[in-house]
N, C-alpha and C positions, 0 to 999 in steps of 0.2 A: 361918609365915614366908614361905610362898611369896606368899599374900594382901597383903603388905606388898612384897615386890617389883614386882607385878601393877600395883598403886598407885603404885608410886614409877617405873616407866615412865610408867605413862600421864600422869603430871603432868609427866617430861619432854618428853613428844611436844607436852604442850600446851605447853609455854614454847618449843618450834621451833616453831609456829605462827603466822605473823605477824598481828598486830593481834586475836589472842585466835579466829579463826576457828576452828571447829572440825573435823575431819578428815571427821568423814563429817555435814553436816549434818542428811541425811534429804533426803525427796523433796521438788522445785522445784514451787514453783506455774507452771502454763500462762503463757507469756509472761514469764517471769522465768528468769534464769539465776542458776547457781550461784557467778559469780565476780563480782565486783562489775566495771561496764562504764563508761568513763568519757559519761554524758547525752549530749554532744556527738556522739559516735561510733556511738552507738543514732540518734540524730537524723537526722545525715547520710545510714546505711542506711537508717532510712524513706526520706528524700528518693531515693534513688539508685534503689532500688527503683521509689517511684513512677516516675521519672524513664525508667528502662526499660520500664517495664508501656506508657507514653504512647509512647514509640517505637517499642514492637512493635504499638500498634496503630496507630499511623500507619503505618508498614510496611505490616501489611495492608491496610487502606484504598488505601495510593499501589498495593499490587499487585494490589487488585479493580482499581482506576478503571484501570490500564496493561492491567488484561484485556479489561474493558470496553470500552477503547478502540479495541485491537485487532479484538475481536470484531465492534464497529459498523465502522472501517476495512475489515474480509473480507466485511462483506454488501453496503456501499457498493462494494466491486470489483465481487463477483457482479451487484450491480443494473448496473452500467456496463456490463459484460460481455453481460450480457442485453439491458438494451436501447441498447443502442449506435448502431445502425442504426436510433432507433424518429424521427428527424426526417428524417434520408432518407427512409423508407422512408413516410411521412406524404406527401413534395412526389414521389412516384413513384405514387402510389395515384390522381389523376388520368387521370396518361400511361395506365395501365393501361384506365381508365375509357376515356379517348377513344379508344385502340385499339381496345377491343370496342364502340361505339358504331358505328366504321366499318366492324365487320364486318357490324353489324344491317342497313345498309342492302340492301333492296332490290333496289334497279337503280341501284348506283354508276355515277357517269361519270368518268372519268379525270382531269376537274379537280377535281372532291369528293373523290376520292382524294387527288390532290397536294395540295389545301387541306387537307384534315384531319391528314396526314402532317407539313406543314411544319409546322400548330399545335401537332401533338404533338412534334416535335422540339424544337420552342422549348420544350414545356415542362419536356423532360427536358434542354433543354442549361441552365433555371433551377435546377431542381433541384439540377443538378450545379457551378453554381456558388454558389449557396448554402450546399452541405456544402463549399465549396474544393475539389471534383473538379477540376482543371485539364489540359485536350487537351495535349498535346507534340505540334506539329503544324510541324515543323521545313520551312523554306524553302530550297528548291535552290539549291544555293553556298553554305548554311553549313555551317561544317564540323562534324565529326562530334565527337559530346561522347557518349564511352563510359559516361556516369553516365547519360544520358537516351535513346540510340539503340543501337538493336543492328544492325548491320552483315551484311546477307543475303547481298550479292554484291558486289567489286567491278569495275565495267565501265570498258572503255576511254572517256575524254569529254574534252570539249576545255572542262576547269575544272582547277582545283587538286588535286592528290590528296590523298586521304581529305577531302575534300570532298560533300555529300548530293548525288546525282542526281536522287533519286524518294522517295517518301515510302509503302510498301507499306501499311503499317496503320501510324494512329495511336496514339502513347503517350498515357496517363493520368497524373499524379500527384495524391496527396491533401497538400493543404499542402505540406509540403518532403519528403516519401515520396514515391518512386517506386512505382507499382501496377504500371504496365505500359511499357518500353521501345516508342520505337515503330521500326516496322521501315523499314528504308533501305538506298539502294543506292548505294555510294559510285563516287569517282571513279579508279581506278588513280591 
């Protein structure tokens, strides 16, 4: 009797099962699931799937080539860095030359001196305007400009005050930097 109850469950489990499914199939083949999936929705996760795989490798790609980038931007500084000074330092390589040229002489005379002197000056006051080195070479009566002159002493004069008198040492600037203030003596 019990064998006939045993039976008479199990045939009701199967009629609560819907569309005749059975409760415990047994084991899914790879790539198949146990519930039925509606095509469309297996489809779309393919797609989604691929769709993420293709953005994470562009991903890494855009963040090789942004390292990449970087990396050659840090060696293009460093080269800048280093040779920064390499076309100055080319139209100065001259000057240098005719300076030790005139010390080889001999029995210098006082005008070979002066002559050699003013040619090398010219060449280093080339040089210097070639790289935009520019003199601040301020004139007596202009008045004083605290971005380009530095102010040594003021003396009693019969000009305007804070006005230049004297020009001690020339200033420098490179394009619109100031290198060096030049020094002045203004007017009480």
């Amino acid at each position: 009797m019990q064998d006939q109850e045993k039976m008479h469950d199990q045939t009701d489990r199967m009629h609560d099962i819907p569309n005749g499914v059975a409760e415990n199939p047994g084991p899914v083949p790879d790539g198949q699931t146990a519930t039925a999936v509606d095509p469309g929705l297996e489809q779309r996760l393919i797609m989604a799937e691929a769709k993420a795989s293709e953005m994470q490798d562009a991903f890494l790609r855009a963040k090789a080539d942004a390292e990449n980038i970087r990396r050659r931007a840090q060696d293009d500084i460093a080269k800048a860095h280093k040779f920064a000074i390499e076309n100055f330092a080319e139209l100065l390589v001259p000057v240098k030359d005719s300076l030790e040229m005139a010390l080889k002489l001999d029995t210098p005379s006082v005008d070979s001196l002066k002559e050699g002197v003013e040619m090398t000056l010219k060449q280093l006051s080339s040089a210097f305007e070639r790289n935009r080195l520019m003199e601040i070479n301020p004139q007596p009566g202009e008045k004083l400009d605290p971005m380009k002159h530095q102010a040594i002493s003021m003396v009693p004069a019969d000009q305007e005050a804070n006005t230049i008198v004297s020009v001690l040492q020339k200033g420098y600037m490179i394009a619109d930097r100031l290198l060096r203030p030049a020094l002045v003596t203004v007017a009480q």
